[in-house]
C-alpha positions as CSV (number, residue, x, y, z in Angstrom):
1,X,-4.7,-2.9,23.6
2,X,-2.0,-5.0,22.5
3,X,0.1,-4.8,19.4
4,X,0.1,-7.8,17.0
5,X,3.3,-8.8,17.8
6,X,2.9,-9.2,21.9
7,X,0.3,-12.0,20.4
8,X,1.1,-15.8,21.1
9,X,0.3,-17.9,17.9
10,X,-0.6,-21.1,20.0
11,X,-3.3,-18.6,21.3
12,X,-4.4,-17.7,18.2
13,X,-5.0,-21.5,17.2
14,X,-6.7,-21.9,20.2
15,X,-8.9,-19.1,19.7
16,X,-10.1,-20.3,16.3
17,X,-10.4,-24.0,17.2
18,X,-12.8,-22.3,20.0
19,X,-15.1,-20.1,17.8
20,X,-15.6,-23.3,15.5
21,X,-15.9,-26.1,17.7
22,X,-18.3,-23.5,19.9
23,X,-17.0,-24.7,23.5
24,X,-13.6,-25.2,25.1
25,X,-14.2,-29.0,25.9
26,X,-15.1,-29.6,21.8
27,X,-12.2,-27.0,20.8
28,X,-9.4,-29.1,23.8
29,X,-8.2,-32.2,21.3
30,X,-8.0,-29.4,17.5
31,X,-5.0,-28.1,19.3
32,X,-3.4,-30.5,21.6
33,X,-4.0,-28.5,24.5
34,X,-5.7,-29.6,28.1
35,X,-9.2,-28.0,28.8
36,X,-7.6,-25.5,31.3
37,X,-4.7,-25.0,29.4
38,X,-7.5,-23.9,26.3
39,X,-9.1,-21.9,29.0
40,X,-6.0,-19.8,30.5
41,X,-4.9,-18.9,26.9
42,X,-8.5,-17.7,25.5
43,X,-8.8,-15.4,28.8
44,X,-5.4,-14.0,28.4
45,X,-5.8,-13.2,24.5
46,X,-9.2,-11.3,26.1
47,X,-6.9,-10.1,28.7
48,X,-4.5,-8.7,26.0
49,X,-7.1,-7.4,23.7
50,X,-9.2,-5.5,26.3
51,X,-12.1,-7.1,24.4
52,X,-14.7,-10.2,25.5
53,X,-14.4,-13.0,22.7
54,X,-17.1,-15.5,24.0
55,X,-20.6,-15.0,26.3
56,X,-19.8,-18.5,28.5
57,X,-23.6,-19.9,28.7
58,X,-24.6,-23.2,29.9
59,X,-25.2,-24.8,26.8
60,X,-21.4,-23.4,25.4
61,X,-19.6,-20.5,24.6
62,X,-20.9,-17.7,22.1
63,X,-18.6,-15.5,20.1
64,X,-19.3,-11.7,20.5
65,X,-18.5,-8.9,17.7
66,X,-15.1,-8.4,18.6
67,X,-14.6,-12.7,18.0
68,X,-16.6,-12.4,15.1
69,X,-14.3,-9.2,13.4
70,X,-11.0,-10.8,14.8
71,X,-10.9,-14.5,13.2
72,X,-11.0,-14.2,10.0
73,X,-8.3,-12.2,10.2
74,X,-6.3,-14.7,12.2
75,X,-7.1,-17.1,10.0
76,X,-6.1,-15.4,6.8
77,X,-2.7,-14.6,9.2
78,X,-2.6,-18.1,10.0
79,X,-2.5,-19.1,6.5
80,X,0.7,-16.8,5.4
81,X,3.0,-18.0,7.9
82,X,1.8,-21.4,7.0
83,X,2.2,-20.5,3.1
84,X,5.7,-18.6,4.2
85,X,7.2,-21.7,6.0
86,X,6.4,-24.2,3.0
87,X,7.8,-21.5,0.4
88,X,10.7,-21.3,2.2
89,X,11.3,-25.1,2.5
90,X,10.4,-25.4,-0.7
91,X,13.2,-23.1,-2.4
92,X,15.4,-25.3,-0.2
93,X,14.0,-28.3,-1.7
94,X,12.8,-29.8,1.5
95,X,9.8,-31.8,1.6
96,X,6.1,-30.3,3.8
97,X,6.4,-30.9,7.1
98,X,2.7,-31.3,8.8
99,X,2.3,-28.1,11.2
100,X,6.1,-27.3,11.3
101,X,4.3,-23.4,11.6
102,X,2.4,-24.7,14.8
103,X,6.4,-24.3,16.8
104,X,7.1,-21.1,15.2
105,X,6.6,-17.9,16.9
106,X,5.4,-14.1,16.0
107,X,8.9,-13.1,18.0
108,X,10.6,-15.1,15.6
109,X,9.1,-13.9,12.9
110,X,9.2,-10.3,13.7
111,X,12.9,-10.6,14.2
112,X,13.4,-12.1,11.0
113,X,11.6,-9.0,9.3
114,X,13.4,-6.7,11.7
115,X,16.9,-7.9,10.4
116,X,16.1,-7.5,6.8
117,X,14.7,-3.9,7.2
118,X,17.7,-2.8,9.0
119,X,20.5,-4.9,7.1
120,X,22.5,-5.8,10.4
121,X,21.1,-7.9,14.2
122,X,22.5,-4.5,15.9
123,X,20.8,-2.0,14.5
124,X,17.6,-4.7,14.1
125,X,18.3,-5.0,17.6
126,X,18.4,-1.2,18.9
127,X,15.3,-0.2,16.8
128,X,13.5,-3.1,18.7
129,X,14.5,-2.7,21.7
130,X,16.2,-5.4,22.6
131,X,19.4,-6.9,22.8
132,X,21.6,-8.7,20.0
133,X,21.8,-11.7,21.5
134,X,17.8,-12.1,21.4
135,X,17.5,-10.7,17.9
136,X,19.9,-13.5,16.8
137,X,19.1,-16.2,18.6
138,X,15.1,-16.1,17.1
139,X,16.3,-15.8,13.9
140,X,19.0,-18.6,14.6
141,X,15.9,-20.7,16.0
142,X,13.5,-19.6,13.6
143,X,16.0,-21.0,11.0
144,X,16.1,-24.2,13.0
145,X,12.3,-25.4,13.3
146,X,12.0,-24.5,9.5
147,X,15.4,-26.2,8.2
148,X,15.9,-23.7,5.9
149,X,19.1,-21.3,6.3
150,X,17.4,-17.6,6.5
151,X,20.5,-15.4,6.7
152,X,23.7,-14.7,4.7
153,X,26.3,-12.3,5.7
154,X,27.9,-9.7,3.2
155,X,30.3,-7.6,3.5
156,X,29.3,-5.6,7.2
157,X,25.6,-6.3,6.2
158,X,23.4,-9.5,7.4
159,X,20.8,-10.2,4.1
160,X,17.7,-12.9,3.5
161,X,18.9,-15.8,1.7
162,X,16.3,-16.3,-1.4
163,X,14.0,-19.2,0.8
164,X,13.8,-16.0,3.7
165,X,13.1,-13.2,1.2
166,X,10.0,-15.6,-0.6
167,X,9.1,-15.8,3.0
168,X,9.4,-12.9,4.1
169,X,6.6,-11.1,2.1
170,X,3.8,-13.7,3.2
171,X,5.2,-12.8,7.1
172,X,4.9,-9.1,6.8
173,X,1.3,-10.2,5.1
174,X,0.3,-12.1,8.2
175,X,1.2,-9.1,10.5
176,X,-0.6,-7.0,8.7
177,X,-3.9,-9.0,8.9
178,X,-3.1,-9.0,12.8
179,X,-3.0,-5.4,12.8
180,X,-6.1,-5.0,11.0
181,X,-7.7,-7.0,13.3
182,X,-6.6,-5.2,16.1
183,X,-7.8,-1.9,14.5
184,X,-11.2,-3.4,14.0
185,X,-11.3,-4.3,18.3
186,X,-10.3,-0.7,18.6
187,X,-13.4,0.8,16.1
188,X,-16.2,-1.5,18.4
189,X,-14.7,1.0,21.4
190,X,-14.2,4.4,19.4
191,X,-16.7,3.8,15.8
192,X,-14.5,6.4,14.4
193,X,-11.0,5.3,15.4
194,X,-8.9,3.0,13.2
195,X,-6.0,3.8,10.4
196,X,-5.4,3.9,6.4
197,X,-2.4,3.5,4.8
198,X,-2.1,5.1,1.6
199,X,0.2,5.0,-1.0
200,X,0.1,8.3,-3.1
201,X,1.0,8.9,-7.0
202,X,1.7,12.2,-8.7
203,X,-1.5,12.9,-10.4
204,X,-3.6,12.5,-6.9
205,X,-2.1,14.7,-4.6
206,X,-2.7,18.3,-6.0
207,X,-6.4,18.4,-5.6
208,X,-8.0,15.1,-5.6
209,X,-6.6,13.1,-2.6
210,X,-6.4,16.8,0.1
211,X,-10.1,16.7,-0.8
212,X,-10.7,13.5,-0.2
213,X,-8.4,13.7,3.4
214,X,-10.7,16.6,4.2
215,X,-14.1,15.1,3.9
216,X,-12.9,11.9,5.5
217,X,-10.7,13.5,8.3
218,X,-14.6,15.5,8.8
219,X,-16.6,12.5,8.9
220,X,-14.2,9.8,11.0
221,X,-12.1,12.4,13.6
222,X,-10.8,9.8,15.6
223,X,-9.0,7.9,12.3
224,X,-5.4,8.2,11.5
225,X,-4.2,8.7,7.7
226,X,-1.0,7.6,7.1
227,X,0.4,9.3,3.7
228,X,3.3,8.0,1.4
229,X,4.7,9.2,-1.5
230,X,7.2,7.6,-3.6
231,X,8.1,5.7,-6.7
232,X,5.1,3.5,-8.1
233,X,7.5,0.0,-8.4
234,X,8.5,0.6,-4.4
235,X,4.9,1.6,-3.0
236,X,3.8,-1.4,-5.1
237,X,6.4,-3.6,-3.0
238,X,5.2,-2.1,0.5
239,X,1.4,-2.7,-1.1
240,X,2.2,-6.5,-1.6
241,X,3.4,-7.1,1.7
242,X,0.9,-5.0,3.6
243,X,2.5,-1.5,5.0
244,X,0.5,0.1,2.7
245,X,-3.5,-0.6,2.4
246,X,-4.1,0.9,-0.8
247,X,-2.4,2.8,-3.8
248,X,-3.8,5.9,-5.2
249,X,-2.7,7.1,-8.9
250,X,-2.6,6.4,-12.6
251,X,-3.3,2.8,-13.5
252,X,-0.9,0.7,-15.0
253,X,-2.1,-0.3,-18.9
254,X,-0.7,-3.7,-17.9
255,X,-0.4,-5.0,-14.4
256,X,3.5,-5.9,-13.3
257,X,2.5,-8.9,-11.0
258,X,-0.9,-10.9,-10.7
259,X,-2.0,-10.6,-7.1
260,X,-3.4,-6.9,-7.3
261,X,-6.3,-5.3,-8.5
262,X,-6.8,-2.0,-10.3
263,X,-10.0,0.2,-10.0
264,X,-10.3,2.9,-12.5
265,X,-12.7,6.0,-11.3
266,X,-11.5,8.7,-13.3
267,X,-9.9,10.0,-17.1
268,X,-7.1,12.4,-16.9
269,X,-6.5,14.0,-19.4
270,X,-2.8,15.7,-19.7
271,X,-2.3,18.8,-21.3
272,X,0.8,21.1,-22.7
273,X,1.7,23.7,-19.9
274,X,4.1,26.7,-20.0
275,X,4.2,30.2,-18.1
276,X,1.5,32.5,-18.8
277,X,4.1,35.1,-20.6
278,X,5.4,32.0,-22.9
279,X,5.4,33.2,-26.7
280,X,2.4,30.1,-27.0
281,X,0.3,31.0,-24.8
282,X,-0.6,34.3,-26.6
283,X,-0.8,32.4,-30.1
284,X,-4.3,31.2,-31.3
285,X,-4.3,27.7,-33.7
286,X,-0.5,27.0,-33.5
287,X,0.8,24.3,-35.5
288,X,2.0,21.0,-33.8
289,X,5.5,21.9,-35.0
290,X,5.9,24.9,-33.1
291,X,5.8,22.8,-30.3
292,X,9.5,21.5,-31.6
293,X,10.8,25.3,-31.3
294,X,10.9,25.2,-27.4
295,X,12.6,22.9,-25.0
296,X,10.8,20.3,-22.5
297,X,11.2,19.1,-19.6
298,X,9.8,15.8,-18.8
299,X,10.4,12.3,-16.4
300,X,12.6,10.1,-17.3
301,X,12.9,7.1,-19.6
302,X,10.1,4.4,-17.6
303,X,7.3,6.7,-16.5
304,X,4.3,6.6,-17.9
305,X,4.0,10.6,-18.9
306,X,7.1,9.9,-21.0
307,X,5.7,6.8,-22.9
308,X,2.8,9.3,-23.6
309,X,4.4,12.4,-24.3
310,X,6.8,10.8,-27.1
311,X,3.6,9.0,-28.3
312,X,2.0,12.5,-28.7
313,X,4.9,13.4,-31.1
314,X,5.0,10.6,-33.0
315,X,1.4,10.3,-33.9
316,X,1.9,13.8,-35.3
317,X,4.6,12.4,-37.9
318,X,7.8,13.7,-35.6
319,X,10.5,12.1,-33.5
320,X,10.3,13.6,-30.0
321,X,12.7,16.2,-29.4
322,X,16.2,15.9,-27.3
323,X,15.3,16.5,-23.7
324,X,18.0,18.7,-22.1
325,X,16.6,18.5,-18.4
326,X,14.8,14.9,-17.6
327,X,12.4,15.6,-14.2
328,X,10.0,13.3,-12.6
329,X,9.3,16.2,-9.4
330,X,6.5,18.4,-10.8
331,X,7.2,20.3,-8.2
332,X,10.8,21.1,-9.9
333,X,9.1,21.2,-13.0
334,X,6.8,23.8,-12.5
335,X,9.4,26.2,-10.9
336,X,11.6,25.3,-14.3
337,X,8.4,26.8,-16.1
338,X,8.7,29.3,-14.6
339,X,12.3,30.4,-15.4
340,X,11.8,30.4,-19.2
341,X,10.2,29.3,-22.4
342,X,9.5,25.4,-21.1
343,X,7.0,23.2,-21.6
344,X,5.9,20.1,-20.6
345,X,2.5,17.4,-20.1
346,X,0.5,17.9,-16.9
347,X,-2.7,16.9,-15.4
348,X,-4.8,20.1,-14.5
349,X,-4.6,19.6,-11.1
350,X,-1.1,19.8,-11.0
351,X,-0.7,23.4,-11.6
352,X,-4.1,24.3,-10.8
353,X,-2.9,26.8,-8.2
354,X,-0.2,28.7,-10.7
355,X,-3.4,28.9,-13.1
356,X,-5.4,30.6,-10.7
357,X,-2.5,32.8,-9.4
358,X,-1.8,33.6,-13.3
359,X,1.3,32.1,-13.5
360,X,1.4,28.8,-15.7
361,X,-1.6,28.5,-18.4
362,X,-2.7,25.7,-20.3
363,X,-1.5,26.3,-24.3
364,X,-3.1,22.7,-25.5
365,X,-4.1,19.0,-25.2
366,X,-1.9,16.4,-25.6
367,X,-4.9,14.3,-27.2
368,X,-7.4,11.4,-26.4
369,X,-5.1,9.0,-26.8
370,X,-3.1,10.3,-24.1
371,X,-5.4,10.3,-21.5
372,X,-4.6,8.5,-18.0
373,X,-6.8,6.4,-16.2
374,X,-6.7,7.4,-12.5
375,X,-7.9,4.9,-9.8
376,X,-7.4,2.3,-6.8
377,X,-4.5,-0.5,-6.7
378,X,-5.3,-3.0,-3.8
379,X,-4.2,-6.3,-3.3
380,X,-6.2,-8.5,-5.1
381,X,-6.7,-10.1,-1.8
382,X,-7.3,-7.5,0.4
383,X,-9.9,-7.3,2.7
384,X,-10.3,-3.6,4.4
385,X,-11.3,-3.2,7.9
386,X,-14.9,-1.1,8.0
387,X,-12.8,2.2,8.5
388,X,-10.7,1.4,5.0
389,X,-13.7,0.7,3.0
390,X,-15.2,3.6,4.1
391,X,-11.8,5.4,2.9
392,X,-12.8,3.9,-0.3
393,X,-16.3,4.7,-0.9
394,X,-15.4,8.6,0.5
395,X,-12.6,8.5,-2.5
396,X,-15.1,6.9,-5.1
397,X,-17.7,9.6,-4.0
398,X,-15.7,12.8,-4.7
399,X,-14.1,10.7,-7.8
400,X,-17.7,10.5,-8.6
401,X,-18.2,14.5,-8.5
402,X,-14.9,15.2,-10.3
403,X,-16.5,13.1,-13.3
404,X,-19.6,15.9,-13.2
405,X,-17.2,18.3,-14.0
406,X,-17.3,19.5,-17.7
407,X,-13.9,20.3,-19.8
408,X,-15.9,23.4,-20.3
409,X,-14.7,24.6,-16.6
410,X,-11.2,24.6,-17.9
411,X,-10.4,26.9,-20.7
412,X,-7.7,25.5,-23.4
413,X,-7.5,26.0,-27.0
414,X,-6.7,22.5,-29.4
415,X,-3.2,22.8,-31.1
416,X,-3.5,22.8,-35.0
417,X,-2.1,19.2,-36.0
């Protein structure tokens, strides 16, 4: 099976000009290319692809499953670089030029993206596996058929100028359709092999998303999972320009760009969490004030469990206290817990092991109005191969059975306001 980037684009044309047109002959003068010309490039993309794309019958050529699965996607793939190459001319203020994209190449573009992930054509070079010289002279001709300057040295460092960087997200788009299709050719051999990349928040990774990994790992054996965690604003980055397939993780109460979607399966609902010795846990119908007599640990100014934990405060008449430690990691935080007389806001999950071992308890609820909606965040154009929407409708199922589960199962007490 070949990898995206081995592809020719002229091949790719050629491909879709022939499962519209229905023949070679009626596809030949779409793409400028003789009839055995059209011929010798469809039978090496089936060549490449290990896959048949047409049944050749007398009356024309018929596209099979695998053609039907892998257009769209080329299309779609098409239609970034096309998008990428105008955005880019037009930061430079340089008019359209009609199918400038039709001369540009996937080696050209994969160089470019190769340069500004490592910062330098050497190391760009060495992590592709090629030499220097080749690294910079497709970005050089790249730069070239567009017109538009794509790289600025600073300092030891080689960076996109602004047309390149505006570019560069609509490339890394196109590649990733590519991929996908590729991954669909590979499920019509193996129906349960394929990949999902996930992009993973706090709140899911406790309990939620391990069960969801199980019962999907059980039902597709032959797919790969690909996990990240990190920082919502750079796994939203790497979700716009395709690394990543899906994020998982408390919803944003306004989205930060336009072109994603959120899907909301589930409330969270935070609550106040010290160790199971702390002088709160073992006091019934507490004031809200007493909550001002011990120290908290809590992220920083920006996340959304601050915004809500100062709002908690507030809507009980009193300014939120100083924070001495500020601590995004729950992991961190719950070994601060711990230590001493802490407290903080958690979602049950997250120290749903240290309740059953004894260690942390639950000494309150933060309130209604701090409750997190927990969800999907796609690209609001996405469109999953068959393996990632069944990803989806696995996490929407055991979202759907988490919502079955009654507040009654965990035991808290309300805080006295």
């Amino acid at each position: 099976m070949s990898s995206p980037l081995d592809l020719n684009l002229k091949h790719l044309h050629a491909l879709a000009a022939v499962y519209h047109h229905g023949g070679i002959s009626a596809a030949a003068p779409h793409v400028n290319l003789s009839q055995p010309a059209l011929t010798q490039a469809i039978a090496r993309l089936e060549k490449q692809l290990d896959a048949p794309l047409f049944d050749r019958q007398p009356g024309g050529m018929s596209p099979t499953e695998a053609a039907d699965l892998l257009v769209p996607r080329i299309e779609r793939a098409l239609d970034y670089i096309t998008h990428g190459v105008r955005v880019a001319r037009r930061a430079q203020r340089l008019p359209a030029m009609p199918a400038v994209e039709r001369r540009v190449t996937l080696g050209q573009l994969r160089a470019l993206a190769a340069v500004d992930t490592a910062g330098s054509f050497t190391l760009a070079a060495s992590r592709a596996g090629v030499s220097q010289p080749a690294i910079y002279r497709a970005v050089h001709e790249l730069s070239e058929v567009i017109e538009t300057p794509l790289t600025v040295r600073r300092g030891k460092t080689v960076q996109p100028t602004p047309a390149a960087t505006r570019m560069l997200r609509l490339v890394r788009l196109a590649l990733s359709e590519l991929g996908a299709g590729i991954d669909e050719l590979a499920s019509l051999r193996s129906q349960q092999g394929g990949r999902v990349s996930l992009g993973v928040m706090p709140l899911a990774r406790a309990i939620l998303l391990p069960q969801v990994l199980a019962r999907f790992a059980r039902a597709y054996p032959g797919a790969t999972v690909n996990v990240i965690e990190g920082p919502y604003a750079e796994l939203l980055g790497d979700l716009r320009e395709g690394s990543l397939d899906l994020l998982i993780g408390a919803m944003r109460d306004r989205l930060p760009v336009r072109d994603i979607a959120q899907e909301g399966l589930f409330d969270d609902d935070p609550v106040i969490v010290a160790r199971s010795g702390h002088p709160l846990a073992a006091t019934k119908g507490f004031g809200f004030a007493r909550l001002l007599d011990y120290p908290w640990v809590i992220a920083a100014t920006g996340a959304p469990v601050r915004a809500r934990w100062e709002h908690m405060f507030r809507q009980h008449g009193h300014e939120p206290p100083r924070l001495r430690i500020e601590c995004g990691s729950v992991l961190i935080t719950r070994g601060l817990l711990l230590e001493d007389d802490w407290l903080t806001l958690m979602s049950r999950d997250q120290f749903v092991f240290e309740r059953r071992a004894g260690l942390l308890c639950e000494v309150g609820r933060a309130g209604d109005d701090l409750r997190r909606r927990i969800g999907l965040t796609t690209r609001a154009d996405w469109h999953p191969t068959r393996l990632q929407q069944a990803f989806v409708e696995t996490f929407r199922q055991v979202c759907a059975e988490r919502n079955e589960v009654t507040d009654d199962a965990w035991p808290f007490r309300f805080p006295a306001t």
